[in-house]
N, CA, C and O of each residue as an XYZ file, in Angstrom:
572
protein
N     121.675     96.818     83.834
C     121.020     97.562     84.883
C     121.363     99.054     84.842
O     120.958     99.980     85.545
N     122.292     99.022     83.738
C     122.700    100.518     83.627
C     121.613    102.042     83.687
O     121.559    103.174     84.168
N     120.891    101.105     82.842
C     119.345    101.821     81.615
C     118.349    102.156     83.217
O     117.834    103.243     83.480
N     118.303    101.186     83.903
C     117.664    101.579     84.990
C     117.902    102.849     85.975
O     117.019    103.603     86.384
N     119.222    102.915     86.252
C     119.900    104.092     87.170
C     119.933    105.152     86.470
O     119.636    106.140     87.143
N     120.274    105.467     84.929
C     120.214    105.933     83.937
C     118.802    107.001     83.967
O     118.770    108.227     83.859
N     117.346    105.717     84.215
C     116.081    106.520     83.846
C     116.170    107.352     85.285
O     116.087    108.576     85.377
N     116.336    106.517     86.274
C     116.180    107.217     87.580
C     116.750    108.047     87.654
O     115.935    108.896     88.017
N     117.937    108.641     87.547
C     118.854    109.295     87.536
C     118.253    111.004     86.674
O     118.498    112.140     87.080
N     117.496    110.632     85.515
C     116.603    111.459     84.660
C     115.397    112.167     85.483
O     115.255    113.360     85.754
N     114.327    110.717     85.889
C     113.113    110.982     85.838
C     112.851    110.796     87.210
O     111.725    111.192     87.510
N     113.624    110.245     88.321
C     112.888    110.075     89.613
C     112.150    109.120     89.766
O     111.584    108.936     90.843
N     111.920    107.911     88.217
C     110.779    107.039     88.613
C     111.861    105.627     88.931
O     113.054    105.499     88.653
N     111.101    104.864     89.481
C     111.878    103.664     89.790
C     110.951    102.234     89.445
O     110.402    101.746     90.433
N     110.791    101.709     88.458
C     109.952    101.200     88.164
C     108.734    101.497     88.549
O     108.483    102.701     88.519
N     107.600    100.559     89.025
C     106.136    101.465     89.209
C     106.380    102.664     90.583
O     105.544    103.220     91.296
N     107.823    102.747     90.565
C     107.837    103.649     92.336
C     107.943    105.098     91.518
O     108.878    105.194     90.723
N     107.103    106.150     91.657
C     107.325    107.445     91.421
C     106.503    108.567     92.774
O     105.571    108.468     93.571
N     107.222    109.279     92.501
C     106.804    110.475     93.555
C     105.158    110.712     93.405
O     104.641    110.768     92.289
N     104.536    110.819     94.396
C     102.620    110.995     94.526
C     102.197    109.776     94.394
O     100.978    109.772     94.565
N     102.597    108.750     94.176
C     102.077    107.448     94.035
C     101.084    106.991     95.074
O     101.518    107.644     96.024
N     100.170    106.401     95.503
C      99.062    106.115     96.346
C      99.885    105.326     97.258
O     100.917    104.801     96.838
N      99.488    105.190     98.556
C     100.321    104.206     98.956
C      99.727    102.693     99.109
O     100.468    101.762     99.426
N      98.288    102.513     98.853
C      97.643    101.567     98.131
C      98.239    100.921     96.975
O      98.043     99.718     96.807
N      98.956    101.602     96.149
C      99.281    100.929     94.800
C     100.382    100.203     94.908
O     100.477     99.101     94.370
N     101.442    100.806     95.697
C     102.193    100.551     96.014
C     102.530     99.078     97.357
O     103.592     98.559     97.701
N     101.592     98.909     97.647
C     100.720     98.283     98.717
C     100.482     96.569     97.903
O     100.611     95.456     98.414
N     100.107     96.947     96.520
C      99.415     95.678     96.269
C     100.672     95.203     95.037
O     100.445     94.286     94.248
N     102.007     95.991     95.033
C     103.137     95.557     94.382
C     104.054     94.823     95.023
O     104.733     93.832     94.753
N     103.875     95.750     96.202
C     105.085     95.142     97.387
C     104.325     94.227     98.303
O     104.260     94.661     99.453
N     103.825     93.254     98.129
C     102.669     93.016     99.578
C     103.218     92.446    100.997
O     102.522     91.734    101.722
N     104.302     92.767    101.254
C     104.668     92.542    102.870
C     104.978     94.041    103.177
O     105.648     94.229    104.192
N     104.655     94.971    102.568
C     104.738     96.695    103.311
C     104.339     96.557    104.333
O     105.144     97.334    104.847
N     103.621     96.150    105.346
C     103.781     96.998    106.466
C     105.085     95.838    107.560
O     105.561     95.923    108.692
N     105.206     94.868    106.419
C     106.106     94.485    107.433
C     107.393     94.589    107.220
O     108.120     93.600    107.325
N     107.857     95.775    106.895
C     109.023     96.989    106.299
C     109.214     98.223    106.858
O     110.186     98.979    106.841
N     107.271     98.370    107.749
C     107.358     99.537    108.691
C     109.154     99.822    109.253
O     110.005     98.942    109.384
N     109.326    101.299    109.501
C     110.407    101.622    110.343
C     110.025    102.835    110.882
O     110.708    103.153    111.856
N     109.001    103.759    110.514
C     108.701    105.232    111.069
C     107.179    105.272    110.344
O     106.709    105.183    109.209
N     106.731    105.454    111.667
C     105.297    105.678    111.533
C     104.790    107.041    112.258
O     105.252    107.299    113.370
N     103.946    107.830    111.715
C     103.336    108.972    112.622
C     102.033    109.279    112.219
O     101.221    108.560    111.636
N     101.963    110.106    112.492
C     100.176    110.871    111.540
C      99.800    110.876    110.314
O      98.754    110.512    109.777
N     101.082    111.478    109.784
C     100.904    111.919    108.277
C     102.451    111.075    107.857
O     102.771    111.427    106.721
N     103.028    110.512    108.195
C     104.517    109.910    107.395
C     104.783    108.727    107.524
O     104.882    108.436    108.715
N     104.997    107.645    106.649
C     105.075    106.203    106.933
C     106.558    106.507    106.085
O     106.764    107.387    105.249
N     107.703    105.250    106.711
C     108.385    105.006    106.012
C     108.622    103.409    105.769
O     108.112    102.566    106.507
N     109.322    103.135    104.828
C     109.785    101.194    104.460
C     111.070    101.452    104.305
O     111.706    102.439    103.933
N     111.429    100.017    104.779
C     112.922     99.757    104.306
C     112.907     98.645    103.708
O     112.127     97.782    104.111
N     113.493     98.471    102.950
C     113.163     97.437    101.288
C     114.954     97.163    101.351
O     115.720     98.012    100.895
N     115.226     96.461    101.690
C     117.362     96.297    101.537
C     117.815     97.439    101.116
O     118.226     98.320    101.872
N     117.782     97.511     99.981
C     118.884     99.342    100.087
C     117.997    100.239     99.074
O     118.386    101.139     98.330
N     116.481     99.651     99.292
C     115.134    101.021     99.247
C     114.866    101.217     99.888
O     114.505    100.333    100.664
N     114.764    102.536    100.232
C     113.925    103.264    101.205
C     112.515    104.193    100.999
O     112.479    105.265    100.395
N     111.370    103.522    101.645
C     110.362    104.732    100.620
C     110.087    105.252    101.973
O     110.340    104.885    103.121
N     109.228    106.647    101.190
C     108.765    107.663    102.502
C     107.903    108.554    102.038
O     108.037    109.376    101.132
N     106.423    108.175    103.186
C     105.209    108.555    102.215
C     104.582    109.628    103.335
O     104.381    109.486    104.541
N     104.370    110.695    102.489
C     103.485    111.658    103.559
C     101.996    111.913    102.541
O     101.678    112.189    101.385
N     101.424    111.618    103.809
C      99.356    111.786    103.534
C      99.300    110.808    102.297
O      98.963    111.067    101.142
N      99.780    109.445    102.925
C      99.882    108.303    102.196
C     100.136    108.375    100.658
O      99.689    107.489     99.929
N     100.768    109.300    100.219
C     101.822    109.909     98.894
C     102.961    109.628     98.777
O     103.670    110.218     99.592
N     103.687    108.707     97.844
C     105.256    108.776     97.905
C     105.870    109.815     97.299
O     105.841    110.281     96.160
N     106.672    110.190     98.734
C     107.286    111.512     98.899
C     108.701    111.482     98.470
O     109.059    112.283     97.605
N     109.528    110.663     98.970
C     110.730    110.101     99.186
C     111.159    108.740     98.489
O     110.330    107.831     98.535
N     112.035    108.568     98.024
C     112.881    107.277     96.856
C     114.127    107.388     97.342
O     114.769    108.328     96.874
N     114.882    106.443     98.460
C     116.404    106.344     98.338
C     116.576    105.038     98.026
O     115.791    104.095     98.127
N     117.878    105.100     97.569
C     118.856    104.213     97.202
C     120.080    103.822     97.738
O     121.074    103.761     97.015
N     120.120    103.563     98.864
C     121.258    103.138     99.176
C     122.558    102.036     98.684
O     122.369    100.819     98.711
N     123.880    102.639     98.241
C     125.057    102.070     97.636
C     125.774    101.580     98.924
O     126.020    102.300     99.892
N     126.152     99.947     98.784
C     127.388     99.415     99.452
C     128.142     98.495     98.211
O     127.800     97.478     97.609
N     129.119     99.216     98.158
C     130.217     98.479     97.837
C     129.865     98.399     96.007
O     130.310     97.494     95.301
N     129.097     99.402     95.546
C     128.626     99.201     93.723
C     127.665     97.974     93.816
O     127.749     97.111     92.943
N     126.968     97.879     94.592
C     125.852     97.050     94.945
C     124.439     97.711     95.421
O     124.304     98.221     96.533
N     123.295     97.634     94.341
C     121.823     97.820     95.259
C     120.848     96.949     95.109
O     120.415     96.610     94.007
N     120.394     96.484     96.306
C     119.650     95.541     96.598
C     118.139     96.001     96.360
O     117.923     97.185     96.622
N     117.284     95.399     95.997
C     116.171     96.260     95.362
C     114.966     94.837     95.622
O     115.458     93.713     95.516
N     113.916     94.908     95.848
C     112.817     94.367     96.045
C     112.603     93.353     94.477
O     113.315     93.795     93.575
N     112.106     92.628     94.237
C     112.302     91.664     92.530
C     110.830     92.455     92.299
O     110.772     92.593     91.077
N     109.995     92.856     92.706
C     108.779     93.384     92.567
C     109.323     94.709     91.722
O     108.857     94.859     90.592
N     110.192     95.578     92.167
C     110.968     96.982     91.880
C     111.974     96.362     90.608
O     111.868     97.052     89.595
N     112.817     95.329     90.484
C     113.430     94.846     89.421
C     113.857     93.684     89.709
O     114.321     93.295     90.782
N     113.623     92.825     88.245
C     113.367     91.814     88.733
C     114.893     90.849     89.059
O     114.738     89.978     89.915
N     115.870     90.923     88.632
C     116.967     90.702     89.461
C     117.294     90.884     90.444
O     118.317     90.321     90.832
N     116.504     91.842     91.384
C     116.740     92.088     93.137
C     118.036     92.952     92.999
O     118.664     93.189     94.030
N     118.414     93.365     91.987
C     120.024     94.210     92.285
C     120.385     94.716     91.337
O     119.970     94.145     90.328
N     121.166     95.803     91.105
C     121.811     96.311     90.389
C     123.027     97.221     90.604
O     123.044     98.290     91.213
N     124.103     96.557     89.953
C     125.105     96.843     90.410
C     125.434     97.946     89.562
O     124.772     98.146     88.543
N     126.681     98.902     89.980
C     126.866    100.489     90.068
C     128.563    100.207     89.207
O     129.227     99.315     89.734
N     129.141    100.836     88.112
C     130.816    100.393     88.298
C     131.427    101.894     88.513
O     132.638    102.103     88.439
N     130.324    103.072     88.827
C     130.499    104.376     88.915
C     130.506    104.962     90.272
O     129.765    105.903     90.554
N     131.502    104.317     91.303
C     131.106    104.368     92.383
C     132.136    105.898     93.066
O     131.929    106.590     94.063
N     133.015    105.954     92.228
C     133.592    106.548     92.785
C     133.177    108.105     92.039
O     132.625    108.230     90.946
N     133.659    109.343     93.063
C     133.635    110.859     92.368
C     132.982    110.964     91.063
O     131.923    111.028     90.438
N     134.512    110.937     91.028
C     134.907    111.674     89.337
C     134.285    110.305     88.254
O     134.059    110.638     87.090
N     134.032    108.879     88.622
C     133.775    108.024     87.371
C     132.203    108.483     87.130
O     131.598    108.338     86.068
N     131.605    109.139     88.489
C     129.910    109.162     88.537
C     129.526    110.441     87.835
O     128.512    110.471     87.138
N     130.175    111.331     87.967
C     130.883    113.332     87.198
C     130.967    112.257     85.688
O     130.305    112.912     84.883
N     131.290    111.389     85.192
C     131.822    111.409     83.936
C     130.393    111.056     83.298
O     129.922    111.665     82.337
N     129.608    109.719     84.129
C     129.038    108.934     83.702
C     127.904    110.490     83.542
O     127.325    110.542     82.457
N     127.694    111.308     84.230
C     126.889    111.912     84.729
C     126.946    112.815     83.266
O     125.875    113.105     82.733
N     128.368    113.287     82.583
C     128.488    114.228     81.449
C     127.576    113.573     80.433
O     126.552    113.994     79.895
N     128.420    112.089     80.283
C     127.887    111.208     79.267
C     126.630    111.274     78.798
O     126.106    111.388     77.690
N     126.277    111.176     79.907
C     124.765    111.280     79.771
C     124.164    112.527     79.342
O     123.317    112.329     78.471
N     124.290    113.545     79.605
C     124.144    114.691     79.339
C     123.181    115.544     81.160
O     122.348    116.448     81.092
N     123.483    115.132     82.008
C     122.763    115.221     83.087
C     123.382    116.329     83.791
O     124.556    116.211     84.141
N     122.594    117.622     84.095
C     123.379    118.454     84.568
C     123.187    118.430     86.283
O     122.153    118.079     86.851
N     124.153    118.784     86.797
C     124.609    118.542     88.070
C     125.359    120.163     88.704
O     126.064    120.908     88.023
N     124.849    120.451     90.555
C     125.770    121.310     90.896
C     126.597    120.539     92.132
O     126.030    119.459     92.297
N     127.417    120.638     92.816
C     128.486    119.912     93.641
C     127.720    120.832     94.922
O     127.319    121.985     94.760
N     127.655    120.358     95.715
C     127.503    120.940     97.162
C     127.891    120.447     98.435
O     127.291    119.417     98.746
N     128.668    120.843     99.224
C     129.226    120.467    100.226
C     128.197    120.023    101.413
O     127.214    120.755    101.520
N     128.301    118.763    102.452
C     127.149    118.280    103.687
C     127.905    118.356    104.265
O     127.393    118.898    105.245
N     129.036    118.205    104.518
C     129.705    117.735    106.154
C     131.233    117.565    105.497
O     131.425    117.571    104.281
N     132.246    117.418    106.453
C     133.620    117.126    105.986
C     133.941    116.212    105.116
O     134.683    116.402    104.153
N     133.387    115.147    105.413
C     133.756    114.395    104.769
C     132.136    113.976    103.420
O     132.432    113.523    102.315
N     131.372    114.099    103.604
C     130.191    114.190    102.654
C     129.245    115.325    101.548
O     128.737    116.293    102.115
N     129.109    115.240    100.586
C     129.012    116.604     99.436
C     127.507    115.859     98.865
O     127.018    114.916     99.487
N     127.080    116.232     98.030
C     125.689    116.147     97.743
C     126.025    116.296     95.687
O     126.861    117.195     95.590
N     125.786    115.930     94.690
C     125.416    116.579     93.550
C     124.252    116.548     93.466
O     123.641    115.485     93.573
N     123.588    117.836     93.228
C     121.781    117.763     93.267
C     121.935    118.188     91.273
O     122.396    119.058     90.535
N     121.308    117.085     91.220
C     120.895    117.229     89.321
C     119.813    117.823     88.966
O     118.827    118.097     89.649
N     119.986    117.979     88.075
C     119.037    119.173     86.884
C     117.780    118.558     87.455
O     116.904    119.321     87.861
N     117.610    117.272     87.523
C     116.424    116.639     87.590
C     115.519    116.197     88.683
O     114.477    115.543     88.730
N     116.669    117.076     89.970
C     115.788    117.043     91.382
C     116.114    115.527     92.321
O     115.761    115.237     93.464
N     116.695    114.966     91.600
C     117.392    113.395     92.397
C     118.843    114.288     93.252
O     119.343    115.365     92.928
N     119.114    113.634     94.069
C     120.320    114.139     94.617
C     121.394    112.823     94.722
O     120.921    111.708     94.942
N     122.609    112.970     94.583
C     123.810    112.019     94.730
C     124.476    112.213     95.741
O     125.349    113.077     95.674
N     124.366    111.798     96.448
C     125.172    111.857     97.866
C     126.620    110.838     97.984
O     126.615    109.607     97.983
N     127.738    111.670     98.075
C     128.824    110.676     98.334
C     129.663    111.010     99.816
O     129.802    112.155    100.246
N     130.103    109.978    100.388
C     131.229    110.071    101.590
C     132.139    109.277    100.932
O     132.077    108.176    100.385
N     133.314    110.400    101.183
C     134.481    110.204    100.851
C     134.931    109.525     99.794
O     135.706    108.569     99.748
N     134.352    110.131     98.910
C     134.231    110.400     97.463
C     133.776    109.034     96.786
O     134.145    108.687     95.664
N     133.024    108.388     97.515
C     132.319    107.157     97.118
C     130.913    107.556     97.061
O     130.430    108.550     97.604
N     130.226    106.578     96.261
C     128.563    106.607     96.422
C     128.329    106.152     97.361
O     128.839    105.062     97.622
N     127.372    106.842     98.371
C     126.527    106.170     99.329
C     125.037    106.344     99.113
O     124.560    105.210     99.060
N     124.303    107.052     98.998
C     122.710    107.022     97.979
C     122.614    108.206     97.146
O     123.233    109.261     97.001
N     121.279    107.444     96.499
C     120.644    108.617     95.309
C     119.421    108.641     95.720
O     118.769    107.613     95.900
N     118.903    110.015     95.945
C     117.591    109.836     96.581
C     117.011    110.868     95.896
O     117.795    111.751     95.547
N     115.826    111.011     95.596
C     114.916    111.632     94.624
C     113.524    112.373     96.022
O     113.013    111.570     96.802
N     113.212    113.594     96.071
C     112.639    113.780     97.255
C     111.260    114.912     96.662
O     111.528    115.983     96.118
N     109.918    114.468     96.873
C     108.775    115.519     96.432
C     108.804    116.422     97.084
O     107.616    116.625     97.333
N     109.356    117.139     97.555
C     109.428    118.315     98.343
C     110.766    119.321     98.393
O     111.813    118.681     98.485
N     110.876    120.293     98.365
C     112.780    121.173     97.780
C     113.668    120.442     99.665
O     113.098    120.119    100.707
N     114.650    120.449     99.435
C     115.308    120.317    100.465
C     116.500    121.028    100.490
O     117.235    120.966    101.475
């Protein structure tokens, strides 16, 4: 499952999930979406998928998180087909290494006392509290 976090980590895509995606298409992959609703408005729908989160503005996917518990992500079998993929880079400095390895460039940025951000070359962001992974979220819009 490495190869998976790996592409995402690159490209922002998540199996058929990529940024601008219709939310029709997406619609006839996942087919219990609306019963995943959690934020609805005019122009912004969001889903919660176990530890996916999508988030679509003017029915466009805008937003891709990933939420980490414990080097564990729970993922839709539609999105991959094991439903999970586990992380052994959970901490700081092992995710900084995995991150060199790869050749993935990264800047460190501070959120809050205890929470920092690495936003990569490639526009995904790594979010950790207290120096653990908590998501990777990939966002169509600068933040």
């Amino acid at each position: 499952m490495k190869d998976t976090l790996i592409d995402f980590l690159r490209t922002g895509k998540l199996s058929f999930l990529e940024l601008g995606v219709d939310i029709s298409q997406v619609h006839m992959k996942l087919n219990d979406l609306e019963s995943k609703l959690v934020r609805r408005t005019k122009k912004i729908k969001s889903y919660n998928y176990d530890d996916l989160s999508i988030h679509f503005e003017n029915n466009k996917l805008d937003v891709i998180s990933l939420f980490c518990k414990k080097g564990v992500i729970y993922l839709p079998q539609a999105v991959i087909e094991e439903g999970k993929f586990e992380i052994d880079e959970v901490d700081y400095n092992e995710f900084v290494n995995l991150l060199s390895k790869e050749g993935i460039d990264y800047e460190l940025h501070p959120w809050s006392n205890t929470m920092f951000v690495l936003r990569l070359g490639t526009g995904v962001h790594v979010y950790f509290d207290s120096e653990k992974l908590y998501s990777i979220e990939f966002y169509g819009r600068k933040t």
